[in-house]
DSSP file (Angstrom, degrees, kcal/mol; ACC not computed):
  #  RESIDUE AA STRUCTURE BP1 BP2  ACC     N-H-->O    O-->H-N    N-H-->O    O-->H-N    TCO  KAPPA ALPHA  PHI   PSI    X-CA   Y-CA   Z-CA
    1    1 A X     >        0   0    0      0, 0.0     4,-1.7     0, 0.0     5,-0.2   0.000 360.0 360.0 360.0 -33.0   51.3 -160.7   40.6
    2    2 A X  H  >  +     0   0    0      1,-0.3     4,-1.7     2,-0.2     3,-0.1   0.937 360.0  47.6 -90.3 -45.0   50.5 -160.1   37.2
    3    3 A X  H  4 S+     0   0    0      1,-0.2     4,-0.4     2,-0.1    -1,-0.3   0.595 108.0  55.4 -56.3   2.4   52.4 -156.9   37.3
    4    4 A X  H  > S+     0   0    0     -3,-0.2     4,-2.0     2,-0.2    -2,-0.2   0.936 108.2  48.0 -92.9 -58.0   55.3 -158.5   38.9
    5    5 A X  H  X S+     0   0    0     -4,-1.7     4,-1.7     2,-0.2     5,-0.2   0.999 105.0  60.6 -33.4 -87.0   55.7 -161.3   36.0
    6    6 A X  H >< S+     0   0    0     -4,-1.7     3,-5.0     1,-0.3     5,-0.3   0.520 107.9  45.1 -26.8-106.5   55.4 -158.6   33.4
    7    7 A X  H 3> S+     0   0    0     -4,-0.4     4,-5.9     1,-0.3     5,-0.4   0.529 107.4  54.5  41.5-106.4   58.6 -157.1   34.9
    8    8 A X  H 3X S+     0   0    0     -4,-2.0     4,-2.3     2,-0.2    -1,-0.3   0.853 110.9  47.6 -18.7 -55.8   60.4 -160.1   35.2
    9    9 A X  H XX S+     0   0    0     -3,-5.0     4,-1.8    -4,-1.7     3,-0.7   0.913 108.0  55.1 -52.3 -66.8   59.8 -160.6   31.5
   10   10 A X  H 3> S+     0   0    0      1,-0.2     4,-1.5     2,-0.2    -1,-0.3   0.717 109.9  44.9 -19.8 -57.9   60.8 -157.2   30.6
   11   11 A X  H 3X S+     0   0    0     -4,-5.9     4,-4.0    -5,-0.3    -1,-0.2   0.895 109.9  59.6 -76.8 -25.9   64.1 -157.4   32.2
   12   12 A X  H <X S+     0   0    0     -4,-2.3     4,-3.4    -3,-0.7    -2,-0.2   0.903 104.2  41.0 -72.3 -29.7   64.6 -160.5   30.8
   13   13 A X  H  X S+     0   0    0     -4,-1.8     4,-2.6    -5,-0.2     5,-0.3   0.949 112.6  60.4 -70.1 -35.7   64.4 -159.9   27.2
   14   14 A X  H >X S+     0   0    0     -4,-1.5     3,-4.1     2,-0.2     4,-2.8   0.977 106.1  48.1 -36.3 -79.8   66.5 -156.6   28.1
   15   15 A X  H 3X S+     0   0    0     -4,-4.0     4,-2.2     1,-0.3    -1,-0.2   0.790 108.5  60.0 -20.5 -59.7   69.2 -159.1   29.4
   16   16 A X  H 3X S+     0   0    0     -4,-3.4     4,-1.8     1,-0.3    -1,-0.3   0.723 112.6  34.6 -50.9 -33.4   68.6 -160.9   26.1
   17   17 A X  H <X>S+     0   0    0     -3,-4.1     4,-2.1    -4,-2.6     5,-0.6   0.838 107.3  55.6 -94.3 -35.2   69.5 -158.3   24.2
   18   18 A X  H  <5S+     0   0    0     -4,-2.8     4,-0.5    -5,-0.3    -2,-0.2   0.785 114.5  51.0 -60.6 -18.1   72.1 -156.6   25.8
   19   19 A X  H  X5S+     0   0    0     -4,-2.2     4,-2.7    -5,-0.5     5,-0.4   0.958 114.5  43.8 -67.5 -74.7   73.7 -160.4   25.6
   20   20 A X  H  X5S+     0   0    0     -4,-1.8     4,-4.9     2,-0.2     5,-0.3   0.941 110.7  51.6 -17.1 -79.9   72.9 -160.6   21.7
   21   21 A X  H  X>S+     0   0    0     -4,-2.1     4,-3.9     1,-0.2     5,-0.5   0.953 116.1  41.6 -41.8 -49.8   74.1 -157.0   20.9
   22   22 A X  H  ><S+     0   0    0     -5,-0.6     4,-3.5    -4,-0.5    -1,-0.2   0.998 114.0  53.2 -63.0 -41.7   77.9 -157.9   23.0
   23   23 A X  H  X5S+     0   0    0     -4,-2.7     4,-3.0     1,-0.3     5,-0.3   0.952 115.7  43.8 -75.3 -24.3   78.0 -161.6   21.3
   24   24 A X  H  X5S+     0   0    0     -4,-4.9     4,-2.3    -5,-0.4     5,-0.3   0.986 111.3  46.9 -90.3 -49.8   77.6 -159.5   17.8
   25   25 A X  H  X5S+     0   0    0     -4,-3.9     4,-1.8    -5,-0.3     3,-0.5   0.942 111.3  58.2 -17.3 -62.0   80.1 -156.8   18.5
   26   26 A X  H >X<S+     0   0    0     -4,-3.5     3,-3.1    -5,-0.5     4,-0.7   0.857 116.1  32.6 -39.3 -76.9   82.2 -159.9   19.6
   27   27 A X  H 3< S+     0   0    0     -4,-3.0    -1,-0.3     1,-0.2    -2,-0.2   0.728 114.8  54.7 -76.9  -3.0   81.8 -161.4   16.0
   28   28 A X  H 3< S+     0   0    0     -4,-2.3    -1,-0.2    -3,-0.5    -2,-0.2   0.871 108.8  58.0 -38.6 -44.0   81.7 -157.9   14.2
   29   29 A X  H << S+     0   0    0     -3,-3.1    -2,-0.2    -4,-1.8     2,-0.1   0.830  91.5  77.9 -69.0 -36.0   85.3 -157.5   16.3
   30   30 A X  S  < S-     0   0    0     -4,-0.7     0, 0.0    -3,-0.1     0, 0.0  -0.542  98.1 -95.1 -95.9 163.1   87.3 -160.9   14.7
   31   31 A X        -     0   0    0     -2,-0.1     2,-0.6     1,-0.1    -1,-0.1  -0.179  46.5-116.8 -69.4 156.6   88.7 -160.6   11.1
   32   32 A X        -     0   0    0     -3,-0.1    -1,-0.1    -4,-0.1    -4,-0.0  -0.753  23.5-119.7 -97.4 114.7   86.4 -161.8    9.1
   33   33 A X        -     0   0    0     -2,-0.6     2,-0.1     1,-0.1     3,-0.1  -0.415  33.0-106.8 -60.6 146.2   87.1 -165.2    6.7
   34   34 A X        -     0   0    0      1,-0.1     3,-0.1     3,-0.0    -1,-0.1  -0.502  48.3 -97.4 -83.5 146.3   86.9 -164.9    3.2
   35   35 A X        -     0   0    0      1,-0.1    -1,-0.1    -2,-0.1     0, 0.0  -0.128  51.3 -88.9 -67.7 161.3   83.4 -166.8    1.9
   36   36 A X        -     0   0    0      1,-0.1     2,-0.6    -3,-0.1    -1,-0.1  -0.207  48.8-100.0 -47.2 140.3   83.8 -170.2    0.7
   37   37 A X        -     0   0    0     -3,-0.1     2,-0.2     1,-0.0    -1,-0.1  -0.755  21.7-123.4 -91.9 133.2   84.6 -170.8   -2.8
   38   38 A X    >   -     0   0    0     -2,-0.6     3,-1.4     1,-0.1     4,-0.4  -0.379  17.1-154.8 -44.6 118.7   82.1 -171.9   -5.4
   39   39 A X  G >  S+     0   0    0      1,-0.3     3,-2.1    -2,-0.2    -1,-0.1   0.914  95.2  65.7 -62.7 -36.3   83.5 -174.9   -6.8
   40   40 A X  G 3  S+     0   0    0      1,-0.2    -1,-0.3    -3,-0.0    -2,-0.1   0.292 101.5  59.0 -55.6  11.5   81.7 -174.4  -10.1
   41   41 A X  G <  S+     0   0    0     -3,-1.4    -1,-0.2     2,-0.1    -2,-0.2   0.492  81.8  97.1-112.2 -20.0   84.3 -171.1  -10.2
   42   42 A X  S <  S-     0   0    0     -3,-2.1     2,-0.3    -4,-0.4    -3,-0.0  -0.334  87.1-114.7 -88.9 173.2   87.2 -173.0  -10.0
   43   43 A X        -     0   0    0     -2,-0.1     2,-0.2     1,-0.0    -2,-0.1  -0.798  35.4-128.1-107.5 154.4   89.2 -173.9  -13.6
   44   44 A X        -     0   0    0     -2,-0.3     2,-0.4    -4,-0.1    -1,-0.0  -0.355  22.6-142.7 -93.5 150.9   88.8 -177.9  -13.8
   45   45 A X        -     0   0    0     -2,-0.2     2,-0.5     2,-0.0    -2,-0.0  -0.998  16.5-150.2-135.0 145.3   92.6 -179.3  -14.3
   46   46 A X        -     0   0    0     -2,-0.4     2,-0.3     2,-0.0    36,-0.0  -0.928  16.8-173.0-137.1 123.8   92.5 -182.0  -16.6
   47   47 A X        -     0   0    0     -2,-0.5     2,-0.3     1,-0.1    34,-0.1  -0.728  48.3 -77.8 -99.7 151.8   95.0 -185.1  -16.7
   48   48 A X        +     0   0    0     -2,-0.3     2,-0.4     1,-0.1    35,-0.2  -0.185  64.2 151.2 -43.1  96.7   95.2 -188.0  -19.4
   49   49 A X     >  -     0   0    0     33,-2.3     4,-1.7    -2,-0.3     5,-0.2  -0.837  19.9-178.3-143.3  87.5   92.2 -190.2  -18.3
   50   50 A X  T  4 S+     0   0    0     -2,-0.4    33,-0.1     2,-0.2    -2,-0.1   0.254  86.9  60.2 -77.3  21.4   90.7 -192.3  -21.9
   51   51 A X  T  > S+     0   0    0     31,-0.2     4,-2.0     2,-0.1     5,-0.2   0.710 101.7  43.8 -96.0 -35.2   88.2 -193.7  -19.7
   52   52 A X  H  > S+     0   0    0      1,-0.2     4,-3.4     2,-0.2     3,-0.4   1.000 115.0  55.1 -66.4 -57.8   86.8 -190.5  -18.6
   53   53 A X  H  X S+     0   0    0     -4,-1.7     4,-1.6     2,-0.3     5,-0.2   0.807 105.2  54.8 -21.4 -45.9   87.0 -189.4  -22.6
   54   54 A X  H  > S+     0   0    0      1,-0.2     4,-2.5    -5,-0.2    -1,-0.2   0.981 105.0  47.8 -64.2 -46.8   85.2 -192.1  -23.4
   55   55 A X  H  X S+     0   0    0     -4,-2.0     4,-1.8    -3,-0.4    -2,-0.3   0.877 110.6  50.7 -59.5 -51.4   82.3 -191.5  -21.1
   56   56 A X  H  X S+     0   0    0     -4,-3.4     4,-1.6     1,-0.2    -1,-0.2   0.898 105.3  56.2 -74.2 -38.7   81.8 -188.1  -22.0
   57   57 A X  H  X S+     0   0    0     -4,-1.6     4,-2.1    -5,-0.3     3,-0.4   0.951 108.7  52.5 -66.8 -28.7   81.9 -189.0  -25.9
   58   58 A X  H  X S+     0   0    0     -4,-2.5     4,-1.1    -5,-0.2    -2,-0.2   0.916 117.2  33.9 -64.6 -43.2   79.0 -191.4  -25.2
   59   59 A X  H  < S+     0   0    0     -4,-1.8    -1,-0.2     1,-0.2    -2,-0.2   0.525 112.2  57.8-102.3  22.9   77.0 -189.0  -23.5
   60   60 A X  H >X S+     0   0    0     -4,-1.6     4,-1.9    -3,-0.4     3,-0.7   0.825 108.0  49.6 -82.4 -79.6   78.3 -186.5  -25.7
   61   61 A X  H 3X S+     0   0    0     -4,-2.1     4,-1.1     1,-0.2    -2,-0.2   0.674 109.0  55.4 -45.6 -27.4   76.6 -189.2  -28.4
   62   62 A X  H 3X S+     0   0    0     -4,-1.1     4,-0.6     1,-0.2    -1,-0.2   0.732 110.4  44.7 -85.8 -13.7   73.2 -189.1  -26.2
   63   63 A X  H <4>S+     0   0    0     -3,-0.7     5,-3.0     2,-0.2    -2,-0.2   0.811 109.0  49.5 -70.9 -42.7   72.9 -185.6  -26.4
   64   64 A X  H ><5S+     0   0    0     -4,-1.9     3,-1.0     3,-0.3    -2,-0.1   0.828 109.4  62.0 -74.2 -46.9   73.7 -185.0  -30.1
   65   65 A X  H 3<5S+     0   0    0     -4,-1.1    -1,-0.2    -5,-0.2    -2,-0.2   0.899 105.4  41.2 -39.9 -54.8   71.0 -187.9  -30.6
   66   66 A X  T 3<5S-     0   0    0     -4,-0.6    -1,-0.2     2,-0.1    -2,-0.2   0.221 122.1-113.8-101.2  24.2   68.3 -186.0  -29.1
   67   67 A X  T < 5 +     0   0    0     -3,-1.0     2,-1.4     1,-0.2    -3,-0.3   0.714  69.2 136.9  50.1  27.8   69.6 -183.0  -30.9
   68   68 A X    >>< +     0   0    0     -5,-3.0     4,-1.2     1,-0.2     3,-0.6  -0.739  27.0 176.1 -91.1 120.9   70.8 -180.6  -28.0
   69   69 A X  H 3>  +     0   0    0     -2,-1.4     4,-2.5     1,-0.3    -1,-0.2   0.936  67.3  57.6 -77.6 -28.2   73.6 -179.8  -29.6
   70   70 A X  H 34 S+     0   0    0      2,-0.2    -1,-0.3     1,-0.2    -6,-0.1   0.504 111.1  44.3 -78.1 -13.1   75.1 -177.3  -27.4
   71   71 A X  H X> S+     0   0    0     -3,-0.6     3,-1.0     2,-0.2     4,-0.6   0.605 118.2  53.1-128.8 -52.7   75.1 -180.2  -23.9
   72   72 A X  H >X S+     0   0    0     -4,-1.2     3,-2.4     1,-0.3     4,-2.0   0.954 113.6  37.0 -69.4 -50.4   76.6 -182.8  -26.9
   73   73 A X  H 3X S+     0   0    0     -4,-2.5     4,-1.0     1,-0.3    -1,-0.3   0.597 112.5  60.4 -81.3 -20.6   79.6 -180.2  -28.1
   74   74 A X  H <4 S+     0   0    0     -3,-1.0    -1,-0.3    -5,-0.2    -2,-0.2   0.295 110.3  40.3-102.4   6.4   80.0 -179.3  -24.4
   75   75 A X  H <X S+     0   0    0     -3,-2.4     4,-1.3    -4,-0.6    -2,-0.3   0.557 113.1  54.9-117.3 -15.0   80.9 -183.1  -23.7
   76   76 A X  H  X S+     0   0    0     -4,-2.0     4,-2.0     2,-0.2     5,-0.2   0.914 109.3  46.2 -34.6 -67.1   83.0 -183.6  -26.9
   77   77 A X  H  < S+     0   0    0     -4,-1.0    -1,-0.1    -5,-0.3    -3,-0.1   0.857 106.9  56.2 -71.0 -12.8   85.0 -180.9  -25.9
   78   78 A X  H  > S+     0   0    0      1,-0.1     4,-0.6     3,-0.1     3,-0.4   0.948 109.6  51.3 -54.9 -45.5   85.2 -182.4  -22.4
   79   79 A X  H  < S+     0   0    0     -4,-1.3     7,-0.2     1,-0.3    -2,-0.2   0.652 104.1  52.1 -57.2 -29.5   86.5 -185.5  -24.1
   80   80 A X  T  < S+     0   0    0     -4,-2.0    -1,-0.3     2,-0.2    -3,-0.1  -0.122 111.0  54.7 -86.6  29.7   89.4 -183.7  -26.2
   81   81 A X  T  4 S+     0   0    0     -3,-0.4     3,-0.3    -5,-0.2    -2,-0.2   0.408 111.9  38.3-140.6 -27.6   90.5 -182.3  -22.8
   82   82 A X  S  < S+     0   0    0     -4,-0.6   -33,-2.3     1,-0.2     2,-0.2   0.561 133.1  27.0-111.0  -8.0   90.8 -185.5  -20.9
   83   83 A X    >   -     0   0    0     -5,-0.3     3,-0.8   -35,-0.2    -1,-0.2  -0.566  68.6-172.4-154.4  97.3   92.3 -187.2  -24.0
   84   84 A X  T 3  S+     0   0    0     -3,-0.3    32,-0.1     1,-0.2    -4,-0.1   0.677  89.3  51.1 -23.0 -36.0   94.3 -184.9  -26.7
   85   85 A X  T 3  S+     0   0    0     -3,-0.1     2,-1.5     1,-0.1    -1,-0.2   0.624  74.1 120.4 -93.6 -11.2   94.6 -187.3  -28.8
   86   86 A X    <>  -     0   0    0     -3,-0.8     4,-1.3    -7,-0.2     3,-0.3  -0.199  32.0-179.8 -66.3  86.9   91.2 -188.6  -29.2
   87   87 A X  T  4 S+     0   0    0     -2,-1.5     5,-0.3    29,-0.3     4,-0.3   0.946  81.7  67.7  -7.7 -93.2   89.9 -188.4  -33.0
   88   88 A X  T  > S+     0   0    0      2,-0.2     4,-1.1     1,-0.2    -1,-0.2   0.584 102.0  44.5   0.3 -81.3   87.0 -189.7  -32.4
   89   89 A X  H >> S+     0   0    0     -3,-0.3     3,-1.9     1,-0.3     4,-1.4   0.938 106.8  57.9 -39.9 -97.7   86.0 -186.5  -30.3
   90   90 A X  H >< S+     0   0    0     -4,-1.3     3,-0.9     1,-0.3     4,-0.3   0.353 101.1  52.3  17.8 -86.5   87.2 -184.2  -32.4
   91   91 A X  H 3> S+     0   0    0      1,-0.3     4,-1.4    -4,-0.3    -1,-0.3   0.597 113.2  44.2 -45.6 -31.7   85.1 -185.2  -35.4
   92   92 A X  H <X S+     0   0    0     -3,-1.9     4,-1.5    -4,-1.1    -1,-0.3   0.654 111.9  54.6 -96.4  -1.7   81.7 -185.1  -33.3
   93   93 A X  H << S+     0   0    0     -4,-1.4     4,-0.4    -3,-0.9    -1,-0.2   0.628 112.0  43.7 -94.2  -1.7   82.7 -181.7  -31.7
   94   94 A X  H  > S+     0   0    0     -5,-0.4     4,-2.5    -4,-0.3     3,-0.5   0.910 113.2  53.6 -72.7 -70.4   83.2 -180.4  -35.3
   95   95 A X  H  X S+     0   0    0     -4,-1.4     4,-1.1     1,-0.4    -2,-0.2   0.538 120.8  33.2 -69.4 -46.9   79.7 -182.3  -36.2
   96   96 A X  H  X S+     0   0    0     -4,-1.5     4,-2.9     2,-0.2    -1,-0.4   0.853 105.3  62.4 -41.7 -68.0   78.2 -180.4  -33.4
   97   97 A X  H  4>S+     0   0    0     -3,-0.5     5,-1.8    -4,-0.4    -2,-0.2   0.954 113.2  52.2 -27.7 -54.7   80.2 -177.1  -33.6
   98   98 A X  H ><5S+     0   0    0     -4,-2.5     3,-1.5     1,-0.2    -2,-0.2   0.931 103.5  46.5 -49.7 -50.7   78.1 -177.4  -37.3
   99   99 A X  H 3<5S+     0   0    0     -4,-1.1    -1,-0.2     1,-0.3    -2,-0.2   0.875 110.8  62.5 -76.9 -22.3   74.7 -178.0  -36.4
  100  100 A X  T 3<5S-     0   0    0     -4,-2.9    -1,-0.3    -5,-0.2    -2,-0.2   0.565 106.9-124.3 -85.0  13.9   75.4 -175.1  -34.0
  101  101 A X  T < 5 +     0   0    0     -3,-1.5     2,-0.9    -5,-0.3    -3,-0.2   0.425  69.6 134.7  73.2  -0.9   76.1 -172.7  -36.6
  102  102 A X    >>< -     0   0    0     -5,-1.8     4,-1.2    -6,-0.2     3,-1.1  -0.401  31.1-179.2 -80.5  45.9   79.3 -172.0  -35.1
  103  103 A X  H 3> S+     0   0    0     -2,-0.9     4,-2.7     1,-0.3     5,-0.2   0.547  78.2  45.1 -24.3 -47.6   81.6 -172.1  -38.5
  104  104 A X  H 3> S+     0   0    0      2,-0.2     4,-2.2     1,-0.1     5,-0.3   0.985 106.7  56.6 -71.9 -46.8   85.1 -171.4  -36.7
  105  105 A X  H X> S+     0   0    0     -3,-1.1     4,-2.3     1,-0.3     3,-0.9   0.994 111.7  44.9 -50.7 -59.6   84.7 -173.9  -33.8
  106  106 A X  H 3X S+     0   0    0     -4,-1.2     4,-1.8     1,-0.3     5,-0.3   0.973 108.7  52.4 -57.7 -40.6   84.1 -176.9  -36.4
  107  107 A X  H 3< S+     0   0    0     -4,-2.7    -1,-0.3     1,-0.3    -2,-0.2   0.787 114.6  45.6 -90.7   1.3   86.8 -176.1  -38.7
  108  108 A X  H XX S+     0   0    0     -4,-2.2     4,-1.5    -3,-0.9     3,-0.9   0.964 115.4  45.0 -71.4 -56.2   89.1 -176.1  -35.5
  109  109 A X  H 3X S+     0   0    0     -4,-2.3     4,-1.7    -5,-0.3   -15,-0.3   0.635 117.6  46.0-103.4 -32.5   87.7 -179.1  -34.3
  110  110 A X  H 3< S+     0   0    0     -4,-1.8    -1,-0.3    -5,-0.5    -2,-0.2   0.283 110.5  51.7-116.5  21.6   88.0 -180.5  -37.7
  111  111 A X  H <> S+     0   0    0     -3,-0.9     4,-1.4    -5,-0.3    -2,-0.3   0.751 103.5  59.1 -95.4 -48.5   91.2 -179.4  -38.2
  112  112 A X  H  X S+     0   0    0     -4,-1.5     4,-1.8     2,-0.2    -2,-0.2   0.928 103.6  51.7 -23.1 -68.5   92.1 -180.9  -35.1
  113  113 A X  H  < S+     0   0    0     -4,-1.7    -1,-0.2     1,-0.3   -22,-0.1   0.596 106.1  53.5 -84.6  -7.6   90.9 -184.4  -36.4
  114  114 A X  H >4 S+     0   0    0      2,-0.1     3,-2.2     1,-0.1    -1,-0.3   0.972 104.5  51.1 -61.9 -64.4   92.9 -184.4  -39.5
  115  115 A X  H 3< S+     0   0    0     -4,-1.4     3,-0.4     1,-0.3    -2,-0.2   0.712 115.0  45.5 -31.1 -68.3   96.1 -183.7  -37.9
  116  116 A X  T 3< S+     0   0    0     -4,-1.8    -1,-0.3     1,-0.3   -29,-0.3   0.052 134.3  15.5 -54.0  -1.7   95.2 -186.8  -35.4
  117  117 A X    <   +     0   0    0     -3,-2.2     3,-0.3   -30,-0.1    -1,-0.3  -0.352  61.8 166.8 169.2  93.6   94.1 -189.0  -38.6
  118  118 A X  S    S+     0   0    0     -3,-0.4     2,-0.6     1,-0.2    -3,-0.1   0.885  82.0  53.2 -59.7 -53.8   95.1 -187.8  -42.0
  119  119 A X  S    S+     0   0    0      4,-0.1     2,-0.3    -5,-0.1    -1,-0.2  -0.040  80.8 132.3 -97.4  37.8   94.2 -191.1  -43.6
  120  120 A X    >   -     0   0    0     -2,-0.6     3,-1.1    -3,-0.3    -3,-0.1  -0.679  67.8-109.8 -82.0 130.5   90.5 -191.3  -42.2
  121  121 A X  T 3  S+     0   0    0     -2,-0.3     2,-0.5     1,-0.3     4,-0.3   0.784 119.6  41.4 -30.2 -48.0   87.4 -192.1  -44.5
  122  122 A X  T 3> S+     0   0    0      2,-0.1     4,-1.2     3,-0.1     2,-0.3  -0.140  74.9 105.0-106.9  50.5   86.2 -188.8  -44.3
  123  123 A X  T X4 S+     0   0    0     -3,-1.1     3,-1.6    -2,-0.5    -4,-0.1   0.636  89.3  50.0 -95.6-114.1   89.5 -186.7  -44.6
  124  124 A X  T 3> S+     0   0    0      1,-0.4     4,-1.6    -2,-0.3    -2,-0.1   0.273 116.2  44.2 -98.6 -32.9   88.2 -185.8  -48.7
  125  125 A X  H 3> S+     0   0    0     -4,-0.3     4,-0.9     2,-0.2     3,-0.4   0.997 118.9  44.5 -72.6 -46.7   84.6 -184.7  -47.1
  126  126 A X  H XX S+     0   0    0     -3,-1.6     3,-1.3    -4,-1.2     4,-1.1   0.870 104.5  54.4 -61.3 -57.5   86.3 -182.9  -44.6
  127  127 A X  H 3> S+     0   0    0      2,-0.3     4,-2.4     1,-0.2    -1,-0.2   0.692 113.4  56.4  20.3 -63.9   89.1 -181.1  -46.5
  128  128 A X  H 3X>S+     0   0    0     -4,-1.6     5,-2.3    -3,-0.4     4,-1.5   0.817 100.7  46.0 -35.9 -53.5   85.9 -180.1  -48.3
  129  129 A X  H X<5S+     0   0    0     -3,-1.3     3,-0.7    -4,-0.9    -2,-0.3   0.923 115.2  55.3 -75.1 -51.9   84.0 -178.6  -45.4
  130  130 A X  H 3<5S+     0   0    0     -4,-1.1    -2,-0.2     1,-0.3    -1,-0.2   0.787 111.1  42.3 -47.9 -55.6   87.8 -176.6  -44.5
  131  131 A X  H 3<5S-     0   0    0     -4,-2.4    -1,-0.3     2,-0.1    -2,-0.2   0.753 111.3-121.6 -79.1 -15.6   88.1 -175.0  -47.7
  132  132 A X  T <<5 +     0   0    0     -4,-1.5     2,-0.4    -3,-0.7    -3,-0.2   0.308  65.4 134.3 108.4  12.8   84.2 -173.9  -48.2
  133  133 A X      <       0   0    0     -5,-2.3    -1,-0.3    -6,-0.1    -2,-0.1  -0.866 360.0 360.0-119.9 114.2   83.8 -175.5  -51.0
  134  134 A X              0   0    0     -2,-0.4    -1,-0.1    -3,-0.1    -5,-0.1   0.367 360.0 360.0  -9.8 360.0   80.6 -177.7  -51.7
C-alpha cells in the first residue's frame, strides 16, 4: 500500500507541474502590459487654488519653525505654484532659500516678491540683500 500511495503522489505532483509549466508558457505567450506607473513620477499640474497655498505656507511656517529648512522651502515653493501671485510665499521661500545657503534661489524668490509688492516694509532690506551689499 505504501508503495502504491507513493506513486499516486509522484504522478500527481508530475501532473502539477506539467499544469504549472503550460499555465506559464500561457502567460509568457500574451503581450505583456507595461508596469503600473509610480504616481510619485508623474509631474503634479497645478491650477489656481489660494486655499491650497495657504495650507502649504502654514506648514511651510511649521517647518521653518523647527528649522528644517529644506521641507519649509519645499512647501513655499508648493505655495507659489498653486498661487503665482502669492507674496507672502515668495518672501519665506527667499527666507529659506537663505538659511539654505542657496544664494540664487533667494534672490529669485526675492525678486519674485518685489515684483508682486514693490511698496512692502521690507522692499529697502530686500533691495539690499539683491544687490550684495550689507
Amino acid at each position: 500500500m505504501g508503495r502504491h500511495y507513493t506513486v499516486v503522489v509522484l504522478r500527481a505532483c508530475v501532473l502539477a507541474l506539467l499544469l504549472a509549466g503550460g499555465i506559464y508558457a500561457q502567460e509568457q505567450a500574451k503581450p505583456q502590459e507595461p508596469p503600473e506607473e509610480d504616481e510619485s513620477l508623474k509631474t503634479k499640474e497645478y491650477a489656481f487654488n489660494p486655499l491650497q497655498a495657504t495650507k502649504e505656507v502654514k506648514v511651510g511656517d511649521y517647518y521653518f519653525k523647527k528649522k528644517n529648512y529644506k521641507a519649509a522651502a519645499l512647501r513655499f515653493r508648493e505655495a507659489t505654484r498653486w498661487n503665482p501671485g502669492f507674496a507672502e510665499a515668495f518672501l519665506k521661500l527667499g527666507e529659506s532659500e537663505e538659511k539654505l545657503n542657496d544664494q540664487a534661489a533667494a534672490k529669485e524668490a526675492y525678486a519674485r516678491y518685489l515684483d508682486l509688492n514693490p511698496a512692502a516694509k521690507e522692499a529697502d532690506a530686500i533691495k539690499k540683500k539683491l544687490s550684495g551689499k550689507p
